[in-house]
N, CA, C and O atoms as CSV, one atom per row, in Angstrom:
chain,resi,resn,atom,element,x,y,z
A,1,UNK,N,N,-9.490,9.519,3.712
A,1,UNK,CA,C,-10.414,9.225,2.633
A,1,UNK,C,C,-11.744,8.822,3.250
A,1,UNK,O,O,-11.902,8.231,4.318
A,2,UNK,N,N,-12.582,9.201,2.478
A,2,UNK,CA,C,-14.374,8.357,3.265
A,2,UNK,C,C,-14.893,8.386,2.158
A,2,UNK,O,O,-14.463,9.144,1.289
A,3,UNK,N,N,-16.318,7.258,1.875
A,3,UNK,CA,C,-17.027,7.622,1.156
A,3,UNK,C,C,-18.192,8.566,1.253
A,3,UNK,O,O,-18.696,9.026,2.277
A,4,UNK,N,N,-18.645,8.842,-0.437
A,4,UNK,CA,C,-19.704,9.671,-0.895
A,4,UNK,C,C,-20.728,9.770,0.383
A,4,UNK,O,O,-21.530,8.836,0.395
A,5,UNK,N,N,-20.884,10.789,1.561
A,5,UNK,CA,C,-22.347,10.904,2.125
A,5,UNK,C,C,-22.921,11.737,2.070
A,5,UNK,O,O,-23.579,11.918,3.094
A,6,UNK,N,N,-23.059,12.496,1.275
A,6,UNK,CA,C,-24.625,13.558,0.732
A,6,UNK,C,C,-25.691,12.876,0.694
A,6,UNK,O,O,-25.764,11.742,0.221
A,7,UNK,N,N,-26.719,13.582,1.249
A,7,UNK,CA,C,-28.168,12.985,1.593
A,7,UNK,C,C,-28.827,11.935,0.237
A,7,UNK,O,O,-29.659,11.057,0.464
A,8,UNK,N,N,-28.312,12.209,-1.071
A,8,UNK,CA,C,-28.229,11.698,-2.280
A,8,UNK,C,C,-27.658,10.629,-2.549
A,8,UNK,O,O,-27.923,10.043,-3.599
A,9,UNK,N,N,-26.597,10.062,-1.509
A,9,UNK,CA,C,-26.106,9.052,-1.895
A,9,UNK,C,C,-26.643,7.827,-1.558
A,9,UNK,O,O,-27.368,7.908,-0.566
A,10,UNK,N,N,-26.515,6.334,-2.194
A,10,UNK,CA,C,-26.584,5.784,-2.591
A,10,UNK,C,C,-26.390,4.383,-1.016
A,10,UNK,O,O,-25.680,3.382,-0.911
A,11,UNK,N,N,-27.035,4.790,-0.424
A,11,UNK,CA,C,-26.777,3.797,1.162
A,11,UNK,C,C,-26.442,2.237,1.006
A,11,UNK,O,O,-27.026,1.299,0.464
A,12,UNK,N,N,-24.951,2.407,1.894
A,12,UNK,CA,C,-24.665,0.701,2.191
A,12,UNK,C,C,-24.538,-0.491,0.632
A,12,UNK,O,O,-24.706,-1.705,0.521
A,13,UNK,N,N,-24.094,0.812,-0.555
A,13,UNK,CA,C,-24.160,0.442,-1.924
A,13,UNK,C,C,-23.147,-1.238,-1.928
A,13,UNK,O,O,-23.333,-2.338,-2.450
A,14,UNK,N,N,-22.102,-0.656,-1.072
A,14,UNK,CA,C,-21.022,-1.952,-1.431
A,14,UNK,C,C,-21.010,-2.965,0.242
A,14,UNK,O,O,-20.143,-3.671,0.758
A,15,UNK,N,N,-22.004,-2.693,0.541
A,15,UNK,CA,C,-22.072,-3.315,2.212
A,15,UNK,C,C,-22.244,-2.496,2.979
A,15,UNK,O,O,-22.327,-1.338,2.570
A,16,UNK,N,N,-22.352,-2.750,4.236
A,16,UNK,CA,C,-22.859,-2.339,5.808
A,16,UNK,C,C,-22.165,-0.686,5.426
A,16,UNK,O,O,-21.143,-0.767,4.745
A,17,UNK,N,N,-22.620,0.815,5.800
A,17,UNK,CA,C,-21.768,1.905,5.791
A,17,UNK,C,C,-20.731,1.821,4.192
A,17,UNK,O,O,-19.835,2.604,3.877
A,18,UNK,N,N,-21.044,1.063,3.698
A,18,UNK,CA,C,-20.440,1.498,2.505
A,18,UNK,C,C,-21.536,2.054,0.911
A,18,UNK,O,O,-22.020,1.396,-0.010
A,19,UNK,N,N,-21.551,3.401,1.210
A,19,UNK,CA,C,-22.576,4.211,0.211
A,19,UNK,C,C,-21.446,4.074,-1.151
A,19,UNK,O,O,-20.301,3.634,-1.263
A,20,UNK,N,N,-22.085,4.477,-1.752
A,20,UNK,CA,C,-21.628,4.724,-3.408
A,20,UNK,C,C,-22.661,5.632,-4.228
A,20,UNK,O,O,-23.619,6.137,-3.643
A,21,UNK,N,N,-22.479,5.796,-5.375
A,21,UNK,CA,C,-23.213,6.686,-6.161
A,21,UNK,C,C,-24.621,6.178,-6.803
A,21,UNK,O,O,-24.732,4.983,-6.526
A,22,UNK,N,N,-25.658,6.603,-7.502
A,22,UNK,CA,C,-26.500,6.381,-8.353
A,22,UNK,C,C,-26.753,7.143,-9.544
A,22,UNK,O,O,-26.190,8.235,-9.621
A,23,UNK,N,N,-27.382,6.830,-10.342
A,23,UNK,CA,C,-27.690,7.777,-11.180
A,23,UNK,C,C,-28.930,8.585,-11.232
A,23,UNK,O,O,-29.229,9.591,-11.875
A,24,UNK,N,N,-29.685,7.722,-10.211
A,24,UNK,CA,C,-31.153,8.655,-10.132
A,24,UNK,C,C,-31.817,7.459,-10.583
A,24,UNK,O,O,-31.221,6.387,-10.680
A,25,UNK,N,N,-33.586,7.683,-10.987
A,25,UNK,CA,C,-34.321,6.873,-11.622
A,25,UNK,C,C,-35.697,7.967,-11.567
A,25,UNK,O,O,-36.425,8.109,-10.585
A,26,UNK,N,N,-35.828,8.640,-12.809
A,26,UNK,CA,C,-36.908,9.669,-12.583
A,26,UNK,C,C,-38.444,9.064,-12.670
A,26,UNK,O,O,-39.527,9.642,-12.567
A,27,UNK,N,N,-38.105,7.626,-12.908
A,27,UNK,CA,C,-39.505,7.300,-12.551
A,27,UNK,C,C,-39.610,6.637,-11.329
A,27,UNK,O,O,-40.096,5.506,-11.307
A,28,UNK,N,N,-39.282,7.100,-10.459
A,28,UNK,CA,C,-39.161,6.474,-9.030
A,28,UNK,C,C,-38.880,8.079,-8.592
A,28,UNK,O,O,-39.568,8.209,-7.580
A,29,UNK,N,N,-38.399,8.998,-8.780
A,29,UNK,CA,C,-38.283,9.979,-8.800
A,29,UNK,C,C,-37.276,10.086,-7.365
A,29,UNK,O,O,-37.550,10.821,-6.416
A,30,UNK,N,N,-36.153,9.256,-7.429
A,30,UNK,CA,C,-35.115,8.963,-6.933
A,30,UNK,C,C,-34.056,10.096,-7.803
A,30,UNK,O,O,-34.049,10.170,-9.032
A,31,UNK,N,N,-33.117,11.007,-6.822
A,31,UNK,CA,C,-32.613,11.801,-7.449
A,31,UNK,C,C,-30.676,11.040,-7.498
A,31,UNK,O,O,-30.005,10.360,-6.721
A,32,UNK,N,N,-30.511,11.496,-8.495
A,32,UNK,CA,C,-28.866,11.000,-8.810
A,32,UNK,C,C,-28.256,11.757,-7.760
A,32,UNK,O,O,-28.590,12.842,-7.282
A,33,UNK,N,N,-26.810,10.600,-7.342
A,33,UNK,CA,C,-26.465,11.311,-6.308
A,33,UNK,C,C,-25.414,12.607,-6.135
A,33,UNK,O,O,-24.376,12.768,-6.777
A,34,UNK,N,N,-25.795,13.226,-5.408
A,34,UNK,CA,C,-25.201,15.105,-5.197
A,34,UNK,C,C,-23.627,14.513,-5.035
A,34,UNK,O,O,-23.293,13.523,-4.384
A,35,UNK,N,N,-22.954,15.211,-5.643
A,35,UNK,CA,C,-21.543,15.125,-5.455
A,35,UNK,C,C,-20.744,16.835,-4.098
A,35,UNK,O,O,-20.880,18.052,-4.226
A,36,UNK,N,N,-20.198,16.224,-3.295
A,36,UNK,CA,C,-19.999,17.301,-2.453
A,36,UNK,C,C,-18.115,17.528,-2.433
A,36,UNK,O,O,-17.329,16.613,-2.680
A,37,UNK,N,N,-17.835,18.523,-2.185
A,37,UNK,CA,C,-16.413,19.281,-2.018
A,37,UNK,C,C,-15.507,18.124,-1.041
A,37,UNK,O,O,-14.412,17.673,-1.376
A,38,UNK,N,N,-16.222,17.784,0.194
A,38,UNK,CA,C,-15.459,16.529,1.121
A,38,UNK,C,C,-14.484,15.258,0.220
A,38,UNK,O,O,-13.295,14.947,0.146
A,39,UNK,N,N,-15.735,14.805,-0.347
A,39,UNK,CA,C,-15.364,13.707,-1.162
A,39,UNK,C,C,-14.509,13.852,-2.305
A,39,UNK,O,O,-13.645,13.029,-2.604
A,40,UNK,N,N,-14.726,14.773,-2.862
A,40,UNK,CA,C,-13.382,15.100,-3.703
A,40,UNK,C,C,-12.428,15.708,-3.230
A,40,UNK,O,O,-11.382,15.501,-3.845
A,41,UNK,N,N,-12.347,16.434,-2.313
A,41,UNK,CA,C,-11.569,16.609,-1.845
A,41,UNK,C,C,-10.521,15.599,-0.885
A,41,UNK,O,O,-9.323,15.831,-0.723
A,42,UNK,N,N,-11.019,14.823,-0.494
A,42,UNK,CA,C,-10.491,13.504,-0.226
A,42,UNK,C,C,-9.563,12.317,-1.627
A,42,UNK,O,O,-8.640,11.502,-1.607
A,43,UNK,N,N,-10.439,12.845,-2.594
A,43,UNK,CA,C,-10.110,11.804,-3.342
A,43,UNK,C,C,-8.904,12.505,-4.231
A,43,UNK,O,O,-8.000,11.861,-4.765
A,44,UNK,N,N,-9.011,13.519,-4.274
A,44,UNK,CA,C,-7.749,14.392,-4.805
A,44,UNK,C,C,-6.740,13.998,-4.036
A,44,UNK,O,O,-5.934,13.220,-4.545
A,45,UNK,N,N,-6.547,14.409,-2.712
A,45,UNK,CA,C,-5.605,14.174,-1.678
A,45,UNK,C,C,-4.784,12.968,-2.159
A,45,UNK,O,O,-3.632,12.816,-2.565
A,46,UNK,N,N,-5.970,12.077,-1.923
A,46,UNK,CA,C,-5.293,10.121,-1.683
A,46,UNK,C,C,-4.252,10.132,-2.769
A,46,UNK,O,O,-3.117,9.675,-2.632
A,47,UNK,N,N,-4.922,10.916,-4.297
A,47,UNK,CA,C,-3.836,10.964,-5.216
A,47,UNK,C,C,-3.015,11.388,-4.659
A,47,UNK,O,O,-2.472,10.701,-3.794
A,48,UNK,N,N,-2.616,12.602,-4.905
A,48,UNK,CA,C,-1.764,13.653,-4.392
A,48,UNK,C,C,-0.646,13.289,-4.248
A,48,UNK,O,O,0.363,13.464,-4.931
A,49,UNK,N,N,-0.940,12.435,-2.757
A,49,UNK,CA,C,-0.093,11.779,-2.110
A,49,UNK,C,C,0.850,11.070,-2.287
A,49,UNK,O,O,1.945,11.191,-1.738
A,50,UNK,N,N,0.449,10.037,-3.279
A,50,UNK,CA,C,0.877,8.974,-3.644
A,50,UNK,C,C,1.977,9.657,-4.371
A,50,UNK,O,O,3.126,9.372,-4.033
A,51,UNK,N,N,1.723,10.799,-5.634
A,51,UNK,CA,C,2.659,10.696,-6.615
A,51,UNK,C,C,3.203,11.835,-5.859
A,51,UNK,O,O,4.426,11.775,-5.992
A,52,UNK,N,N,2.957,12.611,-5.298
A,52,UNK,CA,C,3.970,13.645,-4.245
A,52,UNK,C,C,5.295,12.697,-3.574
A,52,UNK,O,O,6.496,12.938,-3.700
A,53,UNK,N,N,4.688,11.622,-2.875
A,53,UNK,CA,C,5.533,10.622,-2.222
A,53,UNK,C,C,6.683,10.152,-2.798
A,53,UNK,O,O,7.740,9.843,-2.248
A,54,UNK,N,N,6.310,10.119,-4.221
A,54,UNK,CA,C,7.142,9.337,-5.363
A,54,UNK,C,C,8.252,10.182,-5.703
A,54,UNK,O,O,9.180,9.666,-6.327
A,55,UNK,N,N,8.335,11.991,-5.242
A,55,UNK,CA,C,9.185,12.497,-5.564
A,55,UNK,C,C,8.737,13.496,-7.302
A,55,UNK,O,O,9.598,14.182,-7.853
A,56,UNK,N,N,7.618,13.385,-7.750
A,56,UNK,CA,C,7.175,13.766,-8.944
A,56,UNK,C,C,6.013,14.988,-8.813
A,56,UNK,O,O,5.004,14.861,-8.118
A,57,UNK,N,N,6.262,15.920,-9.425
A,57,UNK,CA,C,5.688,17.362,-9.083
A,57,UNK,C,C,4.363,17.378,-9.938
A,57,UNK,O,O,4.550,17.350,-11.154
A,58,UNK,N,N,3.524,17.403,-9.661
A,58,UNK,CA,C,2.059,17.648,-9.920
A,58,UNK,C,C,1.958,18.488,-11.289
A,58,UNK,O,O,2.498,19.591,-11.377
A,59,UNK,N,N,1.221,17.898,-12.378
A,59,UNK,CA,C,1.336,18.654,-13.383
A,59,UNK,C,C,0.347,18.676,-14.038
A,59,UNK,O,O,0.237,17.571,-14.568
A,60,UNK,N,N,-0.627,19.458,-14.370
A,60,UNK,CA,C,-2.245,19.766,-14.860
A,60,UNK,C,C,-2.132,18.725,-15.866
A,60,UNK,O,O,-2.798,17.720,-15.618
A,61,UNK,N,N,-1.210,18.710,-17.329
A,61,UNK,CA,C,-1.343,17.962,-18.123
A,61,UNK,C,C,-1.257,16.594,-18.299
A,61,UNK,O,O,-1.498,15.837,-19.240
A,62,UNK,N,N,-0.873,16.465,-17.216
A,62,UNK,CA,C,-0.179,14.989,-17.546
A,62,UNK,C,C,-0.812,14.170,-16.927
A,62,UNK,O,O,-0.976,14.325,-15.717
A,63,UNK,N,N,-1.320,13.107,-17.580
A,63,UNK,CA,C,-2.165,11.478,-17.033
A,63,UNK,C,C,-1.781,11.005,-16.622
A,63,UNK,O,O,-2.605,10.307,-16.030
A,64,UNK,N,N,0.060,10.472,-16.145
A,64,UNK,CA,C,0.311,9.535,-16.317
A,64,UNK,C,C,0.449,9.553,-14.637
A,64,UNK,O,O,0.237,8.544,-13.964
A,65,UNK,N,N,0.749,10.552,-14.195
A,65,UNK,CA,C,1.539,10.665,-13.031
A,65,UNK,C,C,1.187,9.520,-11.645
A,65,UNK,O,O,1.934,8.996,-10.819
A,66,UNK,N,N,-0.253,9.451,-11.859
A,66,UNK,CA,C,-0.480,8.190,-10.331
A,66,UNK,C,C,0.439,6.689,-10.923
A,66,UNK,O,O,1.076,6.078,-10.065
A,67,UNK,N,N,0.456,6.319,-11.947
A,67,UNK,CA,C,0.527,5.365,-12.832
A,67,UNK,C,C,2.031,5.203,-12.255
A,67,UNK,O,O,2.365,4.151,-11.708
A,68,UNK,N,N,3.069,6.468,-12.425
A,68,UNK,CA,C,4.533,6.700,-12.674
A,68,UNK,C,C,4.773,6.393,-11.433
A,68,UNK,O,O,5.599,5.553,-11.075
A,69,UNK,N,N,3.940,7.172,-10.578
A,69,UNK,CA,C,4.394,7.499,-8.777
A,69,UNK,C,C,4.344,5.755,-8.463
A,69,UNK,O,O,5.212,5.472,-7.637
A,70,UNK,N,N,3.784,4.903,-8.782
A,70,UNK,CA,C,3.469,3.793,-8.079
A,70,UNK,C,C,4.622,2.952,-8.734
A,70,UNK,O,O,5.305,2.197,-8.042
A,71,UNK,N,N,4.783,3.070,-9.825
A,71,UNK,CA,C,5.864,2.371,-10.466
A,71,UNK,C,C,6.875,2.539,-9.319
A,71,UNK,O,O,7.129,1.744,-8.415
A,72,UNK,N,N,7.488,3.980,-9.607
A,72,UNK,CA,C,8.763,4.746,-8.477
A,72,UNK,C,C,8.784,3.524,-6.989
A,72,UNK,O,O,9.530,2.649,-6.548
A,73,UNK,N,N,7.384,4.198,-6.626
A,73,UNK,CA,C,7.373,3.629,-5.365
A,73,UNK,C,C,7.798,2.262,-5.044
A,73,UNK,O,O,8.549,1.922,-4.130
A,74,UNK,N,N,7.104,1.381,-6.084
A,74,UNK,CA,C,7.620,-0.029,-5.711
A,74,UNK,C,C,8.970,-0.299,-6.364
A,74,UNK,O,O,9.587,-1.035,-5.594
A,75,UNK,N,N,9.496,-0.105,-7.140
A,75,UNK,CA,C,11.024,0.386,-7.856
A,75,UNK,C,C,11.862,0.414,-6.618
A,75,UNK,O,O,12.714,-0.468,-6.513
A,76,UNK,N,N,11.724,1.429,-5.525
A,76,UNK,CA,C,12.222,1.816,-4.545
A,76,UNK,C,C,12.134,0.711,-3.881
A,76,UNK,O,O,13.167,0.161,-3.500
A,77,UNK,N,N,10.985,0.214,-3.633
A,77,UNK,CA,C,10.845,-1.190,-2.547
A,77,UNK,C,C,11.234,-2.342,-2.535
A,77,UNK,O,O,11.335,-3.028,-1.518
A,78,UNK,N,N,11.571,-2.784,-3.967
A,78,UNK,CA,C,11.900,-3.621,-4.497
A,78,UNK,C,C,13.636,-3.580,-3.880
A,78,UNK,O,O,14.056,-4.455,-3.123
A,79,UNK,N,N,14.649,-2.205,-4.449
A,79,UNK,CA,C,15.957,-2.277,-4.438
A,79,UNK,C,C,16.420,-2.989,-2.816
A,79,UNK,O,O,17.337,-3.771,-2.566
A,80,UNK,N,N,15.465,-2.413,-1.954
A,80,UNK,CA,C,15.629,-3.007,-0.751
A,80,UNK,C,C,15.715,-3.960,0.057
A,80,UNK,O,O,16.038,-4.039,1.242
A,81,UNK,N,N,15.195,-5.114,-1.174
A,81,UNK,CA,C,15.006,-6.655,-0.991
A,81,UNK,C,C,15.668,-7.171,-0.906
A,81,UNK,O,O,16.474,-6.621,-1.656
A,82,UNK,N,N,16.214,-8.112,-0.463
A,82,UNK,CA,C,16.643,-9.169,-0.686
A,82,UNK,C,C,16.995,-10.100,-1.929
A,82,UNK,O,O,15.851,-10.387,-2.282
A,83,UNK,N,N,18.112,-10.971,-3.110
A,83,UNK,CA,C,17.966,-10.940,-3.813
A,83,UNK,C,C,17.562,-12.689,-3.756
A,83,UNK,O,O,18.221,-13.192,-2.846
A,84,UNK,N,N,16.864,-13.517,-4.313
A,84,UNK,CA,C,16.087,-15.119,-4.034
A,84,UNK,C,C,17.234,-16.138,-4.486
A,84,UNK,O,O,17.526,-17.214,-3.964
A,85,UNK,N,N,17.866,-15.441,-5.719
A,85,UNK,CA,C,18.968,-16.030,-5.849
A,85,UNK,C,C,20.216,-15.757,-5.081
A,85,UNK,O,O,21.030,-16.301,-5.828
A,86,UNK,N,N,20.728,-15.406,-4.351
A,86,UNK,CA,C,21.752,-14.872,-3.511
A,86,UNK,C,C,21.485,-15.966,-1.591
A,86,UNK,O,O,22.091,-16.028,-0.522
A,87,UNK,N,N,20.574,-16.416,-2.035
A,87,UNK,CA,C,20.124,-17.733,-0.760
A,87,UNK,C,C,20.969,-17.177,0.548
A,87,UNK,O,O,21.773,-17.826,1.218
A,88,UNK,N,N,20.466,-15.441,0.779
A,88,UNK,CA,C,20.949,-15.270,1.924
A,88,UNK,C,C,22.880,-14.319,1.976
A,88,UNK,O,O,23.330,-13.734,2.962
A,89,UNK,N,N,23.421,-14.444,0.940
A,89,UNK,CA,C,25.007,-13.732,0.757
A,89,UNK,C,C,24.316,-12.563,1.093
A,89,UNK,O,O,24.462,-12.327,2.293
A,90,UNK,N,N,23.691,-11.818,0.575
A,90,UNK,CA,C,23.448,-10.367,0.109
A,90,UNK,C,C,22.603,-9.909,2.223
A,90,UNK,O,O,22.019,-8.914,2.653
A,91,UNK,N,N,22.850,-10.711,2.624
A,91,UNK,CA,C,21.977,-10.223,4.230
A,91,UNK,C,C,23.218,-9.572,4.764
A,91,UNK,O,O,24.285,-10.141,4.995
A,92,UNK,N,N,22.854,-7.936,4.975
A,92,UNK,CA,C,23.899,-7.467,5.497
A,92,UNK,C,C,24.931,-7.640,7.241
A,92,UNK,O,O,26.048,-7.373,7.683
A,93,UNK,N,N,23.312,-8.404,7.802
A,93,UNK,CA,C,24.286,-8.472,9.205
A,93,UNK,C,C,23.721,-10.215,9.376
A,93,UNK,O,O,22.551,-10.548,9.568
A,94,UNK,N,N,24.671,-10.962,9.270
A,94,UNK,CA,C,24.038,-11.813,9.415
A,94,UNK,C,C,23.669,-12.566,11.102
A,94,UNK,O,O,22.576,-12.990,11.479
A,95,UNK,N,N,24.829,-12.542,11.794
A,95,UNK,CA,C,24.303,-12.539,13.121
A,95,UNK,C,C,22.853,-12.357,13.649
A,95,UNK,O,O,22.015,-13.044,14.232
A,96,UNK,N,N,22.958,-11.210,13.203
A,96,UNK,CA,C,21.738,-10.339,14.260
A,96,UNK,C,C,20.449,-10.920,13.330
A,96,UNK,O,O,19.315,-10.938,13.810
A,97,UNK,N,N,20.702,-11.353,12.068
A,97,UNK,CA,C,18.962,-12.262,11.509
A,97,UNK,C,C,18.916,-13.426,12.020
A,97,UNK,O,O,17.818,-13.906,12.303
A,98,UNK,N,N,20.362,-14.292,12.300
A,98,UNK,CA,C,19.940,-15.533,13.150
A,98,UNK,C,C,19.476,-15.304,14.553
A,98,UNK,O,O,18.649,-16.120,14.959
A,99,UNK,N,N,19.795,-14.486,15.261
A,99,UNK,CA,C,19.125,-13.958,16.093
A,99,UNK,C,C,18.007,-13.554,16.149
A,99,UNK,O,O,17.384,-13.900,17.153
A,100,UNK,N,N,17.562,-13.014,15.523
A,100,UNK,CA,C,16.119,-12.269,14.681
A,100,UNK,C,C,15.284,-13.402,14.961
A,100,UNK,O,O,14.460,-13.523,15.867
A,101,UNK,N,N,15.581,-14.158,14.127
A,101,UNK,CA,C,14.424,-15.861,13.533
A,101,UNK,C,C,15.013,-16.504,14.643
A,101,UNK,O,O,15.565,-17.528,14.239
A,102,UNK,N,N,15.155,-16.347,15.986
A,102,UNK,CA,C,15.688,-16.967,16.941
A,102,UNK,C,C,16.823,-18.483,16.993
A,102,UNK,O,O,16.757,-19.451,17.750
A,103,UNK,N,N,17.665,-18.231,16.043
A,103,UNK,CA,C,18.636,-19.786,16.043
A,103,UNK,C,C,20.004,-19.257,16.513
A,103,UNK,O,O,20.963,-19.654,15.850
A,104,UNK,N,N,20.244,-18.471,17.491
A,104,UNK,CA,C,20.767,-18.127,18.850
A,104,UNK,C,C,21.487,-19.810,19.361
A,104,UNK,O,O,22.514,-20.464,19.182
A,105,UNK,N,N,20.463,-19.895,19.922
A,105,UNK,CA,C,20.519,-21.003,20.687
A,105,UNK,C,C,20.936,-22.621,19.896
A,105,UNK,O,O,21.742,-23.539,20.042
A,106,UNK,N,N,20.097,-22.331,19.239
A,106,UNK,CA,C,20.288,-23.861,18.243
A,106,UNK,C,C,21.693,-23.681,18.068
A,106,UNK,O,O,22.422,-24.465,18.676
A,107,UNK,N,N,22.246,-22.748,17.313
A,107,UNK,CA,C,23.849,-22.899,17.070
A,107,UNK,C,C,24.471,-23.417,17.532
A,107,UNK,O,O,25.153,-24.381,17.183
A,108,UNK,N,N,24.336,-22.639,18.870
A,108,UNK,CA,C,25.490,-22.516,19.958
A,108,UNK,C,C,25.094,-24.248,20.784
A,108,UNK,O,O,25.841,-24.643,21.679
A,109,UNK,N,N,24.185,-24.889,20.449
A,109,UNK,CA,C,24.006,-26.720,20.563
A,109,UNK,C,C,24.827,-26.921,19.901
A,109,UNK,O,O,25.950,-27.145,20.353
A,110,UNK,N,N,24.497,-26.910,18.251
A,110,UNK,CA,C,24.944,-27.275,17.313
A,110,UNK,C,C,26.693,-27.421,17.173
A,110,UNK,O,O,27.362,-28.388,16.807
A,111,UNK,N,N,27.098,-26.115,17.600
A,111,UNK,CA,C,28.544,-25.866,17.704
A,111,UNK,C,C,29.195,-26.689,18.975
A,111,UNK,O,O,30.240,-27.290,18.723
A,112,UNK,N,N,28.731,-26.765,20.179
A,112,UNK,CA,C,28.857,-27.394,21.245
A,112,UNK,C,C,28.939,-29.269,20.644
A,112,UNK,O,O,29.903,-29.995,20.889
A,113,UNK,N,N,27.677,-29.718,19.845
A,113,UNK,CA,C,27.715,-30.846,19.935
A,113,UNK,C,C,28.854,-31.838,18.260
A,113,UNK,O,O,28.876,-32.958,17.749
A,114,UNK,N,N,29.676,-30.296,18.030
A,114,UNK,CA,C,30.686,-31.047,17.351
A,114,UNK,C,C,32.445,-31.261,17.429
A,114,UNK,O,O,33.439,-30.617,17.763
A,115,UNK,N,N,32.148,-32.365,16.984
A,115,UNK,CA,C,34.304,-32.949,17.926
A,115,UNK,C,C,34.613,-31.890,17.151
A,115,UNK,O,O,34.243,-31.359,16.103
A,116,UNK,N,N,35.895,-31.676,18.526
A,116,UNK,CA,C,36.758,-30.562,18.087
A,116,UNK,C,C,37.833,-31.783,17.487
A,116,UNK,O,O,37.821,-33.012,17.561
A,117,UNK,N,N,38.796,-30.743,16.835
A,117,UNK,CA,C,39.636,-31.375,16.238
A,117,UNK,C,C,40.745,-31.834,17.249
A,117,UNK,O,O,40.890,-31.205,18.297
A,118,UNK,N,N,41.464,-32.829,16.976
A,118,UNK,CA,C,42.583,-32.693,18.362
A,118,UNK,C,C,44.324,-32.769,17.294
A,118,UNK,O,O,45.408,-32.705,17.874
């Protein structure tokens, strides 16, 4: 993706290298800015992508589709979580996360510094 740079555009509109559009001002005789093939073509893509990603086939009529694809997407991201109420049951390996968050070691104190039974 990049922004709008046709000689028309609109310089450093949103900060440093960040151009944007104008509308012109014909009494300044400042011309509105030229729209070029790059930039839309970029900006088509970024869509594209998104709702391609989502598994949903591109369809002239339909509005909804960036809207749907993002839903999907985080839908998907979500199932993968972890659940807040489940305080940890639902972790499939649990070893290897105490390991992970490094309490390896602490345990194996922990376990060491309690009476065994006799």
């Amino acid at each position: 993706m990049h922004r709008i740079d046709t000689p028309t555009a609109q310089k450093d509109k949103f900060g440093q290298g960040k151009n944007g559009f104008t509308n012109g001002d014909p009494a300044t005789g400042r011309r509105a800015t030229d729209l070029n093939s790059d930039m839309w073509d970029a900006v088509q893509e970024e869509v594209c992508t998104v709702i391609e990603a989502a598994g949903i086939q591109l369809s002239k009529g339909e509005h909804t589709q960036l809207h749907a694809a993002i839903g999907r997407l985080i839908d998907e991201q979500v199932k993968t979580r972890l659940e807040k109420n489940q305080n940890g049951a639902d972790i499939p390996n649990k070893p290897l996360f105490l390991q992970n968050v490094g309490l390896g070691e602490t345990i194996n104190l922990a376990a060491g510094a309690l009476q065994k039974s006799q």
